[in-house]
Kinemage of the C-alpha trace (Angstrom):
@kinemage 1
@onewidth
@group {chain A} dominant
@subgroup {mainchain}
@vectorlist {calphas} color= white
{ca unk a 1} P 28.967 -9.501 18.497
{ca unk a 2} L 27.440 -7.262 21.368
{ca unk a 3} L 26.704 -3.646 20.313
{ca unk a 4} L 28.322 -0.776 22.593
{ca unk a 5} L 25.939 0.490 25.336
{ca unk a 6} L 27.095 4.250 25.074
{ca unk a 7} L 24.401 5.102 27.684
{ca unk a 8} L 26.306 3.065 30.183
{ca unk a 9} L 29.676 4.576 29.126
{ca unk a 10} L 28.390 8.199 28.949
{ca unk a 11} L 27.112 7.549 32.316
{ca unk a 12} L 30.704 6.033 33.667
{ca unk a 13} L 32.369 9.515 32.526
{ca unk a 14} L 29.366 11.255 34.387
{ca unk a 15} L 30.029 9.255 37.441
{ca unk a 16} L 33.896 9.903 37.209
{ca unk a 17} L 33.943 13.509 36.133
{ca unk a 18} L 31.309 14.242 39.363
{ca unk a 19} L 34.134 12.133 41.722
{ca unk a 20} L 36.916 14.121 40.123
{ca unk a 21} L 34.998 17.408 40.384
{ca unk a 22} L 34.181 16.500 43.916
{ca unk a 23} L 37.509 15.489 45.321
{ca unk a 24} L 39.492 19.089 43.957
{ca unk a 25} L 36.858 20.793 45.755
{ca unk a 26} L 37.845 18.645 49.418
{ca unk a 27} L 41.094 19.464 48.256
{ca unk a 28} L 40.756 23.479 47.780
{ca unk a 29} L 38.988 23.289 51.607
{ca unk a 30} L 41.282 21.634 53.198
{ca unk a 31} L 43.710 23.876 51.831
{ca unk a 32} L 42.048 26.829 52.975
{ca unk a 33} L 41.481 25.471 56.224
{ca unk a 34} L 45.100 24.833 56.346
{ca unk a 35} L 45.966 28.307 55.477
{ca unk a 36} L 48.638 27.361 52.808
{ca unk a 37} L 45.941 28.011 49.901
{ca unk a 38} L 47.833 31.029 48.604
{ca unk a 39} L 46.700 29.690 45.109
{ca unk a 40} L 43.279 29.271 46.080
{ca unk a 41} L 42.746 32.441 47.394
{ca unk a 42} L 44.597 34.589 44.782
{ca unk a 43} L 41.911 33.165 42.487
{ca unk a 44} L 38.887 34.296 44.669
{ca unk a 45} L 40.996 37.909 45.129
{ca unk a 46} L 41.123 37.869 41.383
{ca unk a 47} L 37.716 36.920 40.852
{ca unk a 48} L 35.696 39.519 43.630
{ca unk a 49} L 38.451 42.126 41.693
{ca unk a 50} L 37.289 41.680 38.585
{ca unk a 51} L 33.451 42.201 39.693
């Protein structure tokens, strides 16, 4: 029987946590640029607020 390559299958939740990360941020921009981001922006208002 084979044994597991975990270095392949750490790298394959890399690779899909990156894609994941990568597509909400299109998402938040394209939002903004839309102006309907009422979500998006509320957090960066809450965020410079807090500073």
């Amino acid at each position: 029987m084979a044994k597991p390559n975990y270095a392949f299958e750490k790298r394959q939740r890399e690779l899909a946590k990156k894609k994941k990360k990568e597509e909400k941020k299109q998402q938040k921009a394209r939002a903004q640029e839309s102006g309907t981001a009422e979500s998006a922006s509320g957090e960066a208002d809450n965020e410079t607020a807090a500073s």
